[in-house]
C-alpha positions as CSV (number, residue, x, y, z in Angstrom):
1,X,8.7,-12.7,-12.1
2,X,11.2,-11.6,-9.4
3,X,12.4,-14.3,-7.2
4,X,13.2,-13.7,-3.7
5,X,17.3,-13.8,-3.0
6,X,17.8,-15.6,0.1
7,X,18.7,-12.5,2.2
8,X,15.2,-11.1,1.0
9,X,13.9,-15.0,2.5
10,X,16.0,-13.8,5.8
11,X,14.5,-10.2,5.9
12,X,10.8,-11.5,5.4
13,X,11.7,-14.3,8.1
14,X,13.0,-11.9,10.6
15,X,10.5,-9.1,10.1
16,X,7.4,-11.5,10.7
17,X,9.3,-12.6,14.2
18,X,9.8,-16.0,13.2
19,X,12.3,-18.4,13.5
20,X,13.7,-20.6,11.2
21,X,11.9,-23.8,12.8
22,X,8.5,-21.9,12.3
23,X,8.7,-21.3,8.8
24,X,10.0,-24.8,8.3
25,X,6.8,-26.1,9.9
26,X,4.4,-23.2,8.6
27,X,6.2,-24.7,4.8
28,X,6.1,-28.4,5.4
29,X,10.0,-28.3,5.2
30,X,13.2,-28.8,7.5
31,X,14.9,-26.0,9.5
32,X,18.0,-27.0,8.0
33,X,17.0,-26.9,4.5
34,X,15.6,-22.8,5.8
35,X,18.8,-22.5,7.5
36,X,20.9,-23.5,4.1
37,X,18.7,-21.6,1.8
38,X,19.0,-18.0,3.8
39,X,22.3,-19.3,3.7
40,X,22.9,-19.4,0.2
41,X,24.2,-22.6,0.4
42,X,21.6,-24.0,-1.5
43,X,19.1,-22.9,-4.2
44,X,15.6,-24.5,-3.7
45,X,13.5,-26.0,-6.1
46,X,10.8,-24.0,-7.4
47,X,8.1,-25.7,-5.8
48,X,9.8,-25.5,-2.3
49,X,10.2,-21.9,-3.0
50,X,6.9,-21.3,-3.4
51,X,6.1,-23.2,-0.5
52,X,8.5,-20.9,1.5
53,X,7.0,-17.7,0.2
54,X,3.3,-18.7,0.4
55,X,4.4,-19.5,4.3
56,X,5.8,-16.3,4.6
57,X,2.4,-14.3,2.7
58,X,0.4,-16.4,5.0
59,X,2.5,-14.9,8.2
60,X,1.7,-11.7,6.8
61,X,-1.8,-12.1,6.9
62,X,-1.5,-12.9,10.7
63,X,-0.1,-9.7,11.8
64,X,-2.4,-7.3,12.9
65,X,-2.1,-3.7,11.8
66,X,-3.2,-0.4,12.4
67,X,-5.8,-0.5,9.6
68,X,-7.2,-3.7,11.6
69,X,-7.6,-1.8,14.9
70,X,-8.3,2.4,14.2
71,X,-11.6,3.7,15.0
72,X,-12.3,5.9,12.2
73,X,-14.5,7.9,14.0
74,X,-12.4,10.3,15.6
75,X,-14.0,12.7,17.9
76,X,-11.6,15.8,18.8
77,X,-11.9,19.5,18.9
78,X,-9.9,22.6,17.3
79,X,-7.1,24.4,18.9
80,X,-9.3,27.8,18.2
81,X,-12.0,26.0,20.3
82,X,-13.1,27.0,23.5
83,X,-11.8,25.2,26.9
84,X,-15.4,24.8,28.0
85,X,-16.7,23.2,24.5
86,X,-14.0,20.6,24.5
87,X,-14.8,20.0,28.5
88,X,-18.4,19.4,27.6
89,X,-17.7,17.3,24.7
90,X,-15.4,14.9,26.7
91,X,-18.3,14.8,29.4
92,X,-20.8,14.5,26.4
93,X,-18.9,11.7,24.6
94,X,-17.4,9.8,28.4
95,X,-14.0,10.4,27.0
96,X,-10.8,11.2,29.0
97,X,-8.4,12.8,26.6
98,X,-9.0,14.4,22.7
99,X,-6.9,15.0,20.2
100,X,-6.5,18.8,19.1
101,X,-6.6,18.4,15.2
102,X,-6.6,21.2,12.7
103,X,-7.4,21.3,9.1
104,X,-6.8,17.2,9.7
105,X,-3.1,17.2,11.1
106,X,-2.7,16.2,14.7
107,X,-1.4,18.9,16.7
108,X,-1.9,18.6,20.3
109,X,-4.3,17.1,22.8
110,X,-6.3,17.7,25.5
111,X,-7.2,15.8,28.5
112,X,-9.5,15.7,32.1
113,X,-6.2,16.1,33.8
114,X,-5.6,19.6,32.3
115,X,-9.2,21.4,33.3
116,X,-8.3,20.3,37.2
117,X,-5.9,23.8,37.5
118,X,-8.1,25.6,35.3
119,X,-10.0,28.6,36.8
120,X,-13.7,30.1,36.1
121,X,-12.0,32.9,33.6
122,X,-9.9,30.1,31.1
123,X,-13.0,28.3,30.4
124,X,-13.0,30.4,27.3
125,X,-9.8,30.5,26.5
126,X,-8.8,28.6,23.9
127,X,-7.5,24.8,23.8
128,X,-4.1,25.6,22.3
129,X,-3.6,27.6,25.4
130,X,-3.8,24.5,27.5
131,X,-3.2,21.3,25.0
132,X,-0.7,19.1,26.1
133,X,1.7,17.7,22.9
134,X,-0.5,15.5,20.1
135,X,-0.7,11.9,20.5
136,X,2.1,10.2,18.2
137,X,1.5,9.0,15.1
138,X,1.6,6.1,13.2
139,X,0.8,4.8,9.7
140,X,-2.3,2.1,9.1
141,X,0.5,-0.4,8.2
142,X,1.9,-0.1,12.3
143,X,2.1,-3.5,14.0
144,X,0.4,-4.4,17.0
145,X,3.3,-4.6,19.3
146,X,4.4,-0.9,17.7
147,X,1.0,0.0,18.8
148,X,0.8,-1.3,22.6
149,X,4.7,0.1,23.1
150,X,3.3,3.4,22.3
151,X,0.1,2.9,24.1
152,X,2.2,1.8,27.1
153,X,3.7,5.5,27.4
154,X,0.8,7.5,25.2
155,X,-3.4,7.7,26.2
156,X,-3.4,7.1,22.2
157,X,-1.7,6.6,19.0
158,X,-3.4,8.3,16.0
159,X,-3.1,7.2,12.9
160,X,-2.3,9.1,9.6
161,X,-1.6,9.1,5.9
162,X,0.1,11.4,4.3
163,X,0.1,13.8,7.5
164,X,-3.8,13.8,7.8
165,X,-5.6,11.9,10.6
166,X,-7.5,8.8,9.5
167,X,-8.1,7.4,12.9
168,X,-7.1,6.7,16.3
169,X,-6.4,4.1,18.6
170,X,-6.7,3.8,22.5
171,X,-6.5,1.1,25.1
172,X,-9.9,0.5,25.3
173,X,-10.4,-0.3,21.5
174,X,-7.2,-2.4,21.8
175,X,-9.2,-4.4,24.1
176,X,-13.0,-4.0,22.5
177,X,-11.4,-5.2,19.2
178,X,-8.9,-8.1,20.3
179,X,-11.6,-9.5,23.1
């Protein structure tokens, strides 16, 4: 069995955004004790240890990741499609914006906004003529403030393993999911 060192005890600490008195609480034990142990001023019993680290798994399990929130169901269209098939498929499914996937990698997307300047002869054109850059990508394991900063600047973050969409993520199943 590998026991944490106490910069791996820091690293843990400071990647679940807490603080040293939060941890003390979450492990029934003093800040300064937390504070001496990161510290390497002291080496813990085993039992407070274990206390620290269960704390810490337990944090863990609060964080809410990308595998919590993607909507596996991803609706989106081809860039070889035609402008007028992914227009009627947004109208068909009340959706805004697409993603333009091919053979399961993201590689642009298509919105509402881009059909506005489009005239009678581009409805068959097709969608890579008019696709806008893809949505970015995450991983499942993507936090939920990564998320919502990309969200703030994107109409969606999609999410993929090894290159190959497994889901997406907009606003509104931010909100249908953490409502």
């Amino acid at each position: 069995m590998n026991l944490p060192t106490p910069a791996d005890l820091r690293q843990r600490r400071t990647d679940l955004e807490l603080t040293q008195s939060e941890l003390a609480d979450r492990a029934d034990v003093s800040q300064p004790l937390i504070a001496r142990i990161e510290g390497g001023d002291v080496d813990p019993r085993l039992s407070t240890l274990r206390r620290i680290v269960t704390a810490l798994d337990e944090a863990e399990g609060d964080i809410i990741r990308a595998a919590d929130l993607l909507n596996e169901d991803v609706v989106s269209v081809s860039p070889d499609d035609a402008v007028s098939d992914a227009a009627t498929l947004m109208e068909s499914e009340a959706y805004s914006q697409l993603p333009v996937i091919q053979d399961g990698i993201p590689v642009g997307s298509i919105s509402q906004s881009e059909f506005v300047h489009l005239d009678e002869d581009s409805r068959n054109e097709p969608v890579s003529e008019h696709m806008a850059e893809s949505f970015p990508t995450v991983s499942k394991d993507a936090t939920l403030d990564e998320i919502t900063n990309l969200l703030d600047h994107y109409k969606a973050v999609m999410i993929t393993e090894s290159g190959r969409t497994i889901g997406l993520i907009t606003e509104a199943d931010l909100a249908a999911r953490l409502s």
